[in-house]
N, C-alpha and C positions, 0 to 999 in steps of 0.2 A: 955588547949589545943586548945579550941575555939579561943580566944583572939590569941594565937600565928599564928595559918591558917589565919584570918582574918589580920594579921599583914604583914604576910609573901603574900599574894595575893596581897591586897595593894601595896604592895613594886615591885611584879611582873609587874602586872598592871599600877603603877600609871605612867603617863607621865614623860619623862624625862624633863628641858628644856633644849632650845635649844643650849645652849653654851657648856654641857654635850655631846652632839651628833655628835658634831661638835667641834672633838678635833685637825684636821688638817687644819681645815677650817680658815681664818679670816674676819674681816669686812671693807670694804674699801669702797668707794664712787664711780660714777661715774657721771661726770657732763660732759651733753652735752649740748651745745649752738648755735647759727645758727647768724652767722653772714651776714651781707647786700650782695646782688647779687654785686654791683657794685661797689666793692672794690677790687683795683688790689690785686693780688696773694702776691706779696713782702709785701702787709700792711697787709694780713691776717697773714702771717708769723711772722710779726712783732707785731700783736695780740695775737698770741699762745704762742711767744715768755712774750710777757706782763703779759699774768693770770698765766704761767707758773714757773715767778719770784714772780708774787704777792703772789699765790700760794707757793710756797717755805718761802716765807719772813713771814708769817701769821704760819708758825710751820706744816704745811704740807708734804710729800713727793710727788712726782709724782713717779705714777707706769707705765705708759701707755697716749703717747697723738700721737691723730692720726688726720688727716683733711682727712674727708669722703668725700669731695669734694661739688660742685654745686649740688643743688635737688629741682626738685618743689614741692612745698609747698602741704599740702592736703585744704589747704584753704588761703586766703589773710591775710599776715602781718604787720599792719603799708605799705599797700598799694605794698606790697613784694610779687612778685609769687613762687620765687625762693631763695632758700638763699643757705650758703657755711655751712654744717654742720662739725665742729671737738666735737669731744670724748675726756674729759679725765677722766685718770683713776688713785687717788690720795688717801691715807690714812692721817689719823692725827684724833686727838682728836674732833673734829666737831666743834669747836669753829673757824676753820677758813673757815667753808662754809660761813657763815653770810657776811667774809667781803668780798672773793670772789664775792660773788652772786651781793654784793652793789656795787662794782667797776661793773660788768656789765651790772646793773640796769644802771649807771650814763652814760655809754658811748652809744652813738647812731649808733654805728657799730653793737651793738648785739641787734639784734630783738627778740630773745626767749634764757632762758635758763630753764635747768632741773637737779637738784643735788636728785640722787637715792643712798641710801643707801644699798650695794648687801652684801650676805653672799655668802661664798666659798672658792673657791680657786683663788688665788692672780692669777690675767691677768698675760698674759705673752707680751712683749712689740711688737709691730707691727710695720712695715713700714706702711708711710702712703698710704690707698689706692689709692690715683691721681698717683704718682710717679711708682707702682709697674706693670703694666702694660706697659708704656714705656719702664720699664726697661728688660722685658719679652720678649718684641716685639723685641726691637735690639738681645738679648740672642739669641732667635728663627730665627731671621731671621741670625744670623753668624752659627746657629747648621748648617741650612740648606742649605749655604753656602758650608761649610765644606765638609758637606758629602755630594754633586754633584760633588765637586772636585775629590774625590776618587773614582769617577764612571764611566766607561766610558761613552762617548755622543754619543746617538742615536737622530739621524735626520730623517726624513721623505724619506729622498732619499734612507735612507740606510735599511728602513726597507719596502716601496715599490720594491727596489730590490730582497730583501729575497722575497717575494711575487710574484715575476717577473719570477726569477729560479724555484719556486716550481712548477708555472703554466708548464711552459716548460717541467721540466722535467718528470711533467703528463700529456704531452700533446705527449711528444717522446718516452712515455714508451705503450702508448696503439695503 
């Protein structure tokens, strides 16, 4: 009877791991890299575009790639205050982080990169953040548009008038 309590606590008790616990969850990567300040926009495109295929070609998916835009740095990089930071977010077997990681090593556009392995739930895909704020802005500024169309227009002459009558007519009423 002993042995069975002892058996049965055990089993209450003992840790699960973690692949057990995490039965909706999976594991995917995240590499973020920080390319040169002084690189037009169209050749960063054409960088993202690049690890994105290499990426692919090496047995990878991409889940998620985003360009987080220009940031200064918390310290100097290869003589860099500033650089263009993109995220991406990629599954596969891990044998093609090594050769991502060497194609970035080798080119002198990327001054830092960082390949994280995350547990959870699969990203969900994002616009990139440069782009979505322009795009908010024109939105915003047609809402706002719109609805002054539908409004009538109050001038200063017409709302000093109202002003004008009311003094009057407390002025002819006492």
């Amino acid at each position: 009877m002993v042995n069975n309590e002892q058996t049965l606590i055990a089993y209450i008790y003992e840790p699960k791991p973690l692949s057990e616990t995490m039965n909706d969850q999976q594991s995917y990567y995240e590499t973020m890299y920080i390319l040169r300040p002084d690189i037009a926009e169209d050749e960063v495109i054409n960088h993202i575009n690049k690890y994105n295929k290499l990426l692919e070609e090496f047995g990878g998916t991409i889940l998620d790639s985003q360009m987080r835009g220009k940031r200064r740095l918390a310290y100097q990089i290869a003589k860099h205050r500033e650089g263009v930071y993109v995220q991406l977010s990629h599954q596969g077997d891990g044998q093609h982080i090594f050769k991502i990681e060497k194609a970035m090593r080798l080119s002198e556009d990327v001054i830092r990169y960082m390949t994280v392995k995350q547990e959870g739930p699969l990203p969900t895909p994002k616009t990139s953040n440069k782009s979505t704020p322009q795009t908010d802005n024109k939105d915003n500024l047609k809402a706002k548009v719109e609805s002054k169309e539908g409004q009538p227009e109050t001038t200063t002459e017409t709302s000093t008038s109202v002003k004008d009558n009311t003094e009057t007519n407390e002025n002819g009423e006492s």
